[in-house]
C-alpha positions as CSV (number, residue, x, y, z in Angstrom):
1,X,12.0,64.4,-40.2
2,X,7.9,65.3,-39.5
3,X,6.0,62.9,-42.3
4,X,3.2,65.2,-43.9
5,X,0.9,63.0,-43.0
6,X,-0.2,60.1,-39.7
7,X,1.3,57.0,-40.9
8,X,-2.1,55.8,-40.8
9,X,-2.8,58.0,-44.0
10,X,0.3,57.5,-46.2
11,X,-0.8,53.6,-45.7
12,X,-4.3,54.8,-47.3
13,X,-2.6,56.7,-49.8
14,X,-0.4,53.5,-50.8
15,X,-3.4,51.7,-51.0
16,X,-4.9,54.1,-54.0
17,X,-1.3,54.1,-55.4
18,X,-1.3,49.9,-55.5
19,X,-5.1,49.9,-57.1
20,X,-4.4,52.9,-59.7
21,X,-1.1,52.0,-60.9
22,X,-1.6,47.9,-60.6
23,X,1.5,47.3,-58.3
24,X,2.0,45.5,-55.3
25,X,1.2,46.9,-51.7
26,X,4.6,46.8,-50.8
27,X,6.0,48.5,-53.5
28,X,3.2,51.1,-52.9
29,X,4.4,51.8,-49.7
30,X,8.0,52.2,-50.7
31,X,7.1,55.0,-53.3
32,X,5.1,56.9,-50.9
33,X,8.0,56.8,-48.3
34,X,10.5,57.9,-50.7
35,X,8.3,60.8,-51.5
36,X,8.5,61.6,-47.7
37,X,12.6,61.3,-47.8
38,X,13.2,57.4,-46.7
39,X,14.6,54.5,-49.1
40,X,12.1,52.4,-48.4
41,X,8.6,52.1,-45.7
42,X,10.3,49.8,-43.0
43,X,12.9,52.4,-42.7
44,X,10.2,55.4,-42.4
45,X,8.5,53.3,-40.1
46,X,11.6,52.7,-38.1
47,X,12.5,56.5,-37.8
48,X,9.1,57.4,-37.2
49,X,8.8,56.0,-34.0
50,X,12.3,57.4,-33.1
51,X,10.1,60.6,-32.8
52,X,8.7,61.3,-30.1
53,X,5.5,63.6,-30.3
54,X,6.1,67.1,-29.1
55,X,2.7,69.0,-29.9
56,X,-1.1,67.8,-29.6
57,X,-1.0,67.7,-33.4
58,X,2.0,64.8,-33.4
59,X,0.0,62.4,-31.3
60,X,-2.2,60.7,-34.1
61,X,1.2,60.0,-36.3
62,X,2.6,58.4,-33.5
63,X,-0.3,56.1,-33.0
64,X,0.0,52.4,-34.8
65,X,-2.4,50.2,-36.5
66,X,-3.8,48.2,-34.2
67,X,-3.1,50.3,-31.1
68,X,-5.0,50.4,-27.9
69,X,-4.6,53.7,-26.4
70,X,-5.3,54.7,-22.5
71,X,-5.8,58.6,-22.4
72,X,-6.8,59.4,-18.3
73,X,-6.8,62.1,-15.8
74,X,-8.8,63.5,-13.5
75,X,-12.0,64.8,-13.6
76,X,-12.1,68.2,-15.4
77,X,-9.0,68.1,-16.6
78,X,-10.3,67.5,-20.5
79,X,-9.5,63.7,-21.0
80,X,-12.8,63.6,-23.1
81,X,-12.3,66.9,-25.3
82,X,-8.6,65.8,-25.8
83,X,-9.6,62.2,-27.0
84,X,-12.3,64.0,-29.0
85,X,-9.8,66.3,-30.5
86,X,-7.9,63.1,-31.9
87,X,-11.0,61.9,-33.3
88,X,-11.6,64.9,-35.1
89,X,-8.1,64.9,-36.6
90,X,-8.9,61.5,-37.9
91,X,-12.0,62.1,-39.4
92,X,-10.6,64.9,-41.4
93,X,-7.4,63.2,-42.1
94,X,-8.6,59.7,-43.2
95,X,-11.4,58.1,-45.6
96,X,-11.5,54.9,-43.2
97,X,-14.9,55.7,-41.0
98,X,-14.7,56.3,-36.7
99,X,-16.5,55.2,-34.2
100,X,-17.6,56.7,-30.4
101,X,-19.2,54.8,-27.8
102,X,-19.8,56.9,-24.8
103,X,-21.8,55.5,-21.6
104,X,-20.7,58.9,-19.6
105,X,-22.4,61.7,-21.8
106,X,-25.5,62.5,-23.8
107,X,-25.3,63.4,-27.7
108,X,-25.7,67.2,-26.9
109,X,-22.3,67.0,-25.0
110,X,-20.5,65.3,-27.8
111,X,-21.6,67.3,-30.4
112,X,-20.9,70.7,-28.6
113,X,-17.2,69.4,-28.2
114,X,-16.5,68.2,-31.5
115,X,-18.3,71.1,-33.2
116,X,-15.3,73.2,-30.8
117,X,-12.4,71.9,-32.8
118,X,-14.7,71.8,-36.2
119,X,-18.4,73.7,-36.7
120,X,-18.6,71.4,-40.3
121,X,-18.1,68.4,-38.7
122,X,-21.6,67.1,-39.7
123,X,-21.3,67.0,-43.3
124,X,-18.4,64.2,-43.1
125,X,-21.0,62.3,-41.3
126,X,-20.6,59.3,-43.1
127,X,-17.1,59.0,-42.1
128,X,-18.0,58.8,-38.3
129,X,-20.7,57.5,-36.1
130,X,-21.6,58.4,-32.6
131,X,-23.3,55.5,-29.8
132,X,-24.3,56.1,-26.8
133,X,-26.2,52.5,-26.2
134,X,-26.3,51.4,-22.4
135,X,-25.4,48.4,-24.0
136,X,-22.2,49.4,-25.0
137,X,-19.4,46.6,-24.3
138,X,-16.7,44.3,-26.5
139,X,-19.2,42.2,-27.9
140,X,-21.2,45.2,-29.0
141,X,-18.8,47.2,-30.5
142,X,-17.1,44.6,-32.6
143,X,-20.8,43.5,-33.8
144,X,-21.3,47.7,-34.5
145,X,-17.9,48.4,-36.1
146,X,-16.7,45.2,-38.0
147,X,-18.7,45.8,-41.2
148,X,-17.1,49.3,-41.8
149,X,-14.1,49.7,-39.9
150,X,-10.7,49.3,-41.7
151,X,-7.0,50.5,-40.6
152,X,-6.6,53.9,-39.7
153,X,-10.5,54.1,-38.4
154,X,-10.3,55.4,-34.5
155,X,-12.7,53.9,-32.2
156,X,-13.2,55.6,-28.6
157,X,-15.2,53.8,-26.0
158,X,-15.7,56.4,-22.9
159,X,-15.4,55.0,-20.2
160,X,-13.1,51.9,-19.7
161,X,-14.0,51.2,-16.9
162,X,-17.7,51.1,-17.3
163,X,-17.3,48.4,-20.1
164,X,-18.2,45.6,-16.7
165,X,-20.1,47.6,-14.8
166,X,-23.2,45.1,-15.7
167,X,-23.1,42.2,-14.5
168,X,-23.8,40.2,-17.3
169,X,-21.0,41.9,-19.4
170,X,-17.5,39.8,-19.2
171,X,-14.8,40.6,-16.9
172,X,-13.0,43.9,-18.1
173,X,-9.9,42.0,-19.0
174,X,-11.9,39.4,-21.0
175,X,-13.5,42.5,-23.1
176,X,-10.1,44.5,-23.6
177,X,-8.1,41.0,-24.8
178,X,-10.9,40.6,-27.5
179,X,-10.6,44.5,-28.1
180,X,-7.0,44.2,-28.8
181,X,-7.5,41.0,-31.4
182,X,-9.8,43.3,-33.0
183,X,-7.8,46.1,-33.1
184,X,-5.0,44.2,-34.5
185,X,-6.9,41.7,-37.1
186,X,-8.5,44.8,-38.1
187,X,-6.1,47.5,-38.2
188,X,-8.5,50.2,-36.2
189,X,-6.6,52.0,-33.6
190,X,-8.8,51.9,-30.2
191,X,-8.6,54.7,-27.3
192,X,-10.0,53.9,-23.9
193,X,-11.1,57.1,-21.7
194,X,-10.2,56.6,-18.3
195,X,-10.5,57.4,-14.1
196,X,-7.5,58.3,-12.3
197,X,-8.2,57.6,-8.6
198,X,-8.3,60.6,-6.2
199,X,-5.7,59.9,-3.9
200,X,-3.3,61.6,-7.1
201,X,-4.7,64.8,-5.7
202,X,-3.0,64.6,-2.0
203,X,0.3,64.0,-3.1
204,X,2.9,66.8,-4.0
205,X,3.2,66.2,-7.1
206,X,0.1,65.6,-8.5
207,X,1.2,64.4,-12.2
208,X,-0.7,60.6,-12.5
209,X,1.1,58.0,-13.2
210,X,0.5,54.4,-14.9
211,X,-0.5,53.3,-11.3
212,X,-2.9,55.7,-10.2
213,X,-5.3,54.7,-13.0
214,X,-8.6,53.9,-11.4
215,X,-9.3,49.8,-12.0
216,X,-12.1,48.7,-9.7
217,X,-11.7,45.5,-11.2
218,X,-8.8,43.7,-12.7
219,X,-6.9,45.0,-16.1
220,X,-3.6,43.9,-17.0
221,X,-2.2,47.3,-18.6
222,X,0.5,45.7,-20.9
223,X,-2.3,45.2,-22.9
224,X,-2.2,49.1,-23.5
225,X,0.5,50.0,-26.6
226,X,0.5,53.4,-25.6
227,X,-0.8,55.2,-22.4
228,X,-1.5,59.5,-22.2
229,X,-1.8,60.7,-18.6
230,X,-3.0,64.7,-18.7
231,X,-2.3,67.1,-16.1
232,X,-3.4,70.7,-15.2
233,X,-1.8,72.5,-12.3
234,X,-4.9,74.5,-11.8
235,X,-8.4,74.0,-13.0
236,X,-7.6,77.9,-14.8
237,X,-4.6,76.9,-16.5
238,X,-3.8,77.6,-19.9
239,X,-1.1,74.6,-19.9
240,X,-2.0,70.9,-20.1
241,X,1.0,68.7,-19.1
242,X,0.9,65.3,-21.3
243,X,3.1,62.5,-20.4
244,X,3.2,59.4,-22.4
245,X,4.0,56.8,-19.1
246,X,6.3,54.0,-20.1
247,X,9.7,52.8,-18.8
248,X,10.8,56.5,-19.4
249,X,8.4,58.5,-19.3
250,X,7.8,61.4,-22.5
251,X,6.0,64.7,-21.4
252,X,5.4,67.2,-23.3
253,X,3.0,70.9,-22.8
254,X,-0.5,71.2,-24.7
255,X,-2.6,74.1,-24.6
256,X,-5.9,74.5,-23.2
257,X,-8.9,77.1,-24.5
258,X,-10.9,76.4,-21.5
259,X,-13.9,79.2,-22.7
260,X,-13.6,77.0,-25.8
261,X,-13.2,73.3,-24.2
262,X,-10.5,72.1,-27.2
263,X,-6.5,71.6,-27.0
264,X,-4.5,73.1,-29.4
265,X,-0.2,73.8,-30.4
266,X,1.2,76.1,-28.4
């Protein structure tokens, strides 16, 4: 059964339902689930993650609380306007305010690509914010989002692996381990743009995989709840392949409005 709503947002709407009708959180969250078809919220919770996402729209329902999320391909294969696309959902599907920290692209960029999958994006500007700081890193983010952020608030840092790239900044797997303790103390839900190294393009098949992400220096990527690897067969292509990588791996086709720079259902 497809929940009307992320999980992420039937947990905000049992939060309004616990403070207007004076009940506890857990009995909250029971009455919204029985209004989407369950007995109780452990058992929608359960059968949500049974299903697997099949379009571009099911991926933010899938994501958890507390996720950290790897979403990498290429280059010009749209890992940016697909994370952006998420972002978007989540602004318009969630009170709980977003975050971007980009060290790879100007605000022009940014704005052109979310303004592709919503023109009236601006006037919910208090529900996200956009950085583009060179001194973007755990430490600064944390200090930047821990005032507003809340469960269900997406953060995207673009790119991973820039996070270390200065010197004084902490190893990258220092900065994602205190990443992921925010994540979960906090409830935000934190995707990680990444590099897939070139050799992925003089093999047969060209799909990445977990182990062609591009690590210069060491990550452990167990730390990752959930990774998106994105393919195109041609730079032309009107179909994006999407594989969630795991111990079996979940793909699934996207499509791509290239003229337009957005993913969308097919």
């Amino acid at each position: 059964m497809k929940l009307s709503s992320p999980i992420f947002v039937l947990k905000s709407h049992a939060k309004k339902l616990k403070k207007n009708q004076g009940i506890t959180m857990s009995e909250a969250l029971d009455l919204v689930a029985r209004a989407e078809g369950f007995s109780s919220w452990s058992l929608l919770k359960s059968k949500s993650q049974e299903v697997l996402p099949q379009e571009y729209s099911d991926i933010l329902g899938y994501l958890n609380d507390g996720d950290l999320v790897l979403i990498g391909s290429r280059p010009g294969m749209g890992k940016t306007s697909f994370a952006l696309g998420l972002f978007v959902q989540a602004i318009n599907a969630n009170h709980a305010k977003s975050f971007c920290f980009t060290l790879a692209h100007t605000h022009k960029e940014y704005a052109a690509r979310i303004g592709t999958y919503d023109q009236t994006i601006g006037h919910n500007n208090e529900r996200f914010e956009l950085n583009y700081s060179d001194d973007i890193s755990a430490d600064y983010i944390i200090k930047a989002t821990k005032n507003e952020v809340a469960p269900g608030s997406l953060i995207i840092v673009d790119y991973l692996q820039l996070l270390d790239e200065k010197r004084i900044n902490p190893p990258l797997q220092t900065q994602v381990e205190k990443l992921k303790t925010f994540a979960k103390e906090s409830g935000c839900i934190i995707i990680f743009i990444s590099q897939i190294v070139r050799d992925v393009e003089d093999r047969i098949d060209k799909h990445p995989t977990v182990d062609d992400i591009r690590l210069p220096n060491p990550l452990d990527l167990n730390l990752m709840n959930k990774i998106i690897l994105l393919y195109r067969e041609k730079r032309d292509s009107k179909i994006v392949d999407v594989t969630f990588a795991g111990k079996t791996d979940h793909r699934f086709q996207v499509g791509w409005d290239g003229s337009e720079v957005r993913f969308f259902d097919l």
